[in-house]
N, C-alpha and C positions, 0 to 999 in steps of 0.2 A: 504494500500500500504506500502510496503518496504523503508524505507528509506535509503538511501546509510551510514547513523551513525549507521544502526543495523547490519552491516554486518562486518565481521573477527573477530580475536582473543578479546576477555572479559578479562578484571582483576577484581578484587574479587566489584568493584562496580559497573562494568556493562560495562565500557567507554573500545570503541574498539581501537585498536593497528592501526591505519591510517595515523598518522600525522607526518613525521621523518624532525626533523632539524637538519642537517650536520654540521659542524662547518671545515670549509678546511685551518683555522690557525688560531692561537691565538693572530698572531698581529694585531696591529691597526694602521693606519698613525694619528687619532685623539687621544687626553686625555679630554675626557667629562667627567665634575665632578662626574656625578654620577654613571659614570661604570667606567674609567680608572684615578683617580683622582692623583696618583703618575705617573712618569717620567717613572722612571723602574721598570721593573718585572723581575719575574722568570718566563725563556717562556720555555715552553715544548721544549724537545731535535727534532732537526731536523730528527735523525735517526728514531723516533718515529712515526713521521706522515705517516697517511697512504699515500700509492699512488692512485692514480686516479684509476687502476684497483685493489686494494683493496676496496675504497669506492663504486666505481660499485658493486663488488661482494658483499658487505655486505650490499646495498640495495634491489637485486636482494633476498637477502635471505628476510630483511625486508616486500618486495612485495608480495615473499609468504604465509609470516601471517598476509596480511589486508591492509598494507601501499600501499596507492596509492596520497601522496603527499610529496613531498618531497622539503625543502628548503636550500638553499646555504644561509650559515652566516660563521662568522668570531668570531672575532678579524671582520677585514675587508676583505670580502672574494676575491675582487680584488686584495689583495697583492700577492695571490697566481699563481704563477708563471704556463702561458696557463691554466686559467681557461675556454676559451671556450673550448679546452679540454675535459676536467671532464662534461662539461655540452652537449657537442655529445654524451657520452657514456652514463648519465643519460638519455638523451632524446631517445634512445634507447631501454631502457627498458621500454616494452611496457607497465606493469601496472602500470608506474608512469604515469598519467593524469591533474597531475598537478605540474611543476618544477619552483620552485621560485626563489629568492634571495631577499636578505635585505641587500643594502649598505648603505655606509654613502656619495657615492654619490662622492667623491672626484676623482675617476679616472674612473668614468663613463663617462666622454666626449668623450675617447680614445677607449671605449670597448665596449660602448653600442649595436652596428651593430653589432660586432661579437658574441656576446652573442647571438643575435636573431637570427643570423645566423645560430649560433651551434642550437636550437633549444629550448631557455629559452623562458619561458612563459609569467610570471610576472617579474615585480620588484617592490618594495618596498624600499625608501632612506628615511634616517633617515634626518631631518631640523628641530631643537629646535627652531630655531630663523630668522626673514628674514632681522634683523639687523647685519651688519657686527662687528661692535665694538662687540657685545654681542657674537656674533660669537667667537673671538678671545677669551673673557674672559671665554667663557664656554666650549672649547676645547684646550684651549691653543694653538693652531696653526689660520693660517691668509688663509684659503681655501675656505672663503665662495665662493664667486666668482665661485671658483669652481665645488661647489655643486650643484648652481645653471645651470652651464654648463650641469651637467651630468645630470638633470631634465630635460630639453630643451634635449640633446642627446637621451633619453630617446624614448620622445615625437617622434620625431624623427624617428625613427628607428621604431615607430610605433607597440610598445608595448602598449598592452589592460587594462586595470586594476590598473592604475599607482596608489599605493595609497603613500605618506607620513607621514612617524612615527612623533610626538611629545612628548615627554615625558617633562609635565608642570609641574615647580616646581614654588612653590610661591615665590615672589618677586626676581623671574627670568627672568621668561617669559611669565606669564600666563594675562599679558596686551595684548599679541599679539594674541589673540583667533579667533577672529575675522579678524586680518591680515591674518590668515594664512589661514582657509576657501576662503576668496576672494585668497590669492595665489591660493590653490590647484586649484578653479574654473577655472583660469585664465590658467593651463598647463592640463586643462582636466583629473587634478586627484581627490583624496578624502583623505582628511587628516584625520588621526587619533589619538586624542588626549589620550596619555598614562599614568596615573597617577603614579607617582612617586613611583618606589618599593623599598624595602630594601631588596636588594638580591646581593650577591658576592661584588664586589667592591664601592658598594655606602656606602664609611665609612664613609661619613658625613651627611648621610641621617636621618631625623628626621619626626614623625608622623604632626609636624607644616609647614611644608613643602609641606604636601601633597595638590593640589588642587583636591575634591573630582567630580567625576562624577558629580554629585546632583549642586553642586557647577560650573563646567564648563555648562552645560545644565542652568542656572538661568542666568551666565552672556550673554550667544549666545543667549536666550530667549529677555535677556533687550535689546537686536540692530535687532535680527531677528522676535521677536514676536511669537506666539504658534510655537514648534517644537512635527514633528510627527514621533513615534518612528514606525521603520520599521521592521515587523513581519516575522523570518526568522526560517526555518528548519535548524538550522547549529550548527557546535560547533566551529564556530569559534571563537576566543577571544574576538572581536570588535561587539559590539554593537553597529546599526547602525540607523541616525536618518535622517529625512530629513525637511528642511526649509520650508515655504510657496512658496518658489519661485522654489521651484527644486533640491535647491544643497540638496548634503549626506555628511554625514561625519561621522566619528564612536569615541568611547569611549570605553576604554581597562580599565577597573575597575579594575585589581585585588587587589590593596591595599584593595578598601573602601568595594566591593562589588564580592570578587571570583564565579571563576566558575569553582573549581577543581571538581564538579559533573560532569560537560559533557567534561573533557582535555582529547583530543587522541591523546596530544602531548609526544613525547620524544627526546630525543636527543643525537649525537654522536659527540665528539668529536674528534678535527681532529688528536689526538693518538690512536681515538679507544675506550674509556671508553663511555657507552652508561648507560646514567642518564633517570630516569622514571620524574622527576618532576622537574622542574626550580628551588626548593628549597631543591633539593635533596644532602644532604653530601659526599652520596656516591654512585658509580657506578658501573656498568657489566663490566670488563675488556673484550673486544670482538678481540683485536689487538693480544695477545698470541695466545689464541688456532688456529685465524683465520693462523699466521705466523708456527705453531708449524702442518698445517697441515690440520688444522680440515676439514671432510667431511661442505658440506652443510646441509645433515643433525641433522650431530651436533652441527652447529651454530646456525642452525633453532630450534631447543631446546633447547638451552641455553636462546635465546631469548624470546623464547614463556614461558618457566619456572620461567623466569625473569617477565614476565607481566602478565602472570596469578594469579601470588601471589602480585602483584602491590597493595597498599592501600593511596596510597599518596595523600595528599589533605593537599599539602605543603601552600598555601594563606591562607585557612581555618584556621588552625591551629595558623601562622601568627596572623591574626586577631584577633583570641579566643584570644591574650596575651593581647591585650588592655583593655578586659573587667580584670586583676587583675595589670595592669598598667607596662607588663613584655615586650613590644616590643620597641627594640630598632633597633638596626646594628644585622644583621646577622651572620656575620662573620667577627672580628677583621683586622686590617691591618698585626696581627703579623701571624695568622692564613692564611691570604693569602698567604703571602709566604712562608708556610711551605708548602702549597698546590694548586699551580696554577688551581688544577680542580676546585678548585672551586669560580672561576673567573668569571664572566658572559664575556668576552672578551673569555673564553675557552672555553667553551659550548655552546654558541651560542646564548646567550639571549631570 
């Protein structure tokens, strides 16, 4: 049988063109250390950003080479002004079959129904911590409260699939392993614990830092006892496991353990610049030609040109630097703002 991963456009190691994360602004109401860790940035020009029917049209082109999931991220993609919006005209286009989003939960209490409304699918909210102090020190703003609103709103409004992001960093947060599992259980989601990457804005990110997969699974082991890993056809990022008693929860390895073999992710930013790999320097300019005119056919080739010569296996790589002791920060703070693209708050994380 076919599996729905062997179908549309190939790059040179096989992984098909499926997976598109939108990025619909580069700002963010939080400063979490380890993506927004300074006050201010250099934000992309206003003039620049696409409109609502630009990023329709240049999914619509995406759809035709293979993508059929497509997800709403930021910076915070609630700051964008009538996001339900953008997410009627995605949810329209009938080869998207799967419309997501990933916030950080802050003004989801106010949006959630209409979101579901316009016709979103999932969601996904990012909660490092379910301490409020800890909260405050690791975004610099005082919003737990209200993250937790937009979780509950969520519930709510009676969306499927709730999962919540964690990204554990040692002697931050990785005591709360175990709280947060009993959270997730507790609003009917699945938490997924993310290990710490050195990618775009994490300039104080260190390999000591990291709590390893190997590592989270030993301690949820010592409170839950035998965990069984769950056997899935997917390329999805999160590897998923389940307790003796029922609950799931996943693990997003790319530090310790990548999976740039099976990524049919890419990504567009909300000027337009569409990135093959999370760890990618440099990107497709798709905003010009799209404004300057271009047929769909010609976008549609630019694209497909752009990912058939794709070889990125940017985590991999990463990693190889450990074994001659070369992996540090990815990208300087001074390097950041010469180049907002390459922000994980720009791209979409």
């Amino acid at each position: 049988m076919t599996s729905s991963f062997d179908r549309g456009l190939r790059d040179t190691l096989g992984r098909p063109l499926r997976n598109l994360r939108v990025s619909v602004t580069d700002r963010c109401n939080l400063r979490c250390q380890y993506c927004m860790p300074e006050e201010e940035y250099a934000w992309l020009r206003r003039a620049d950003l696409l409109t609502f029917e630009e990023i329709q049209q240049l999914v619509e082109v995406f759809t035709q080479l293979g993508v059929d999931k497509v997800r709403l991220t930021g910076g915070e993609p609630l700051l964008r002004r009538d996001l339900p919006d953008l997410v009627r005209m995605l949810a329209d286009v009938t080869a998207v079959r799967d419309l997501a989003m990933t916030s950080n939960g802050v003004l989801l209490g106010g949006q959630a129904s209409a979101l579901r409304a316009a016709g979103l699918h999932r969601v996904t909210v990012s909660l490092d911590t379910l301490r409020p102090e800890r909260f405050r020190a690791l975004t610099r703003r005082d919003d737990h409260a209200a993250v937790l609103r937009g979780i509950e709103a969520v519930r709510v409004a009676g969306f499927p699939g709730l999962k919540i992001d964690t990204v554990v960093i040692r002697e931050v947060n990785e005591d709360e392993l175990v709280e947060l599992v009993e959270f997730a259980r507790g609003v009917d989601a699945e938490v997924r614990f993310i290990e710490y990457m050195d990618v775009g804005g994490a300039t104080r990110w260190s390999r000591s830092q990291v709590v390893s997969r190997a590592e989270i699974l030993e301690r949820l082991a010592a409170r839950y006892g035998p965990i069984e890993p769950i056997r899935e056809e997917t390329s999805a990022p999160a590897e998923r496991f389940r307790l003796r008693d029922g609950a799931t929860f996943g693990i997003i390895a790319s530090t310790t353990t990548p999976f740039c073999q099976t990524c049919d992710r890419s990504r567009l930013t909300a000027d337009g610049t569409w990135y093959l790999c999370l760890y990618a320097q440099r990107g497709v300019d798709l905003r010009t030609p799209l404004r300057a005119g271009a047929s769909r056919d010609e976008l549609r080739a630019l694209i497909a040109g752009g990912w058939t010569r794709r070889r990125d296996r940017g985590a991999e790589e990463r990693k190889d630097l450990e074994a001659i002791g070369h992996r540090g920060v990815l990208v300087q703070i001074e390097g950041l703002r010469q180049d907002p693209h390459l922000e994980m708050h720009t791209r979409g994380g």
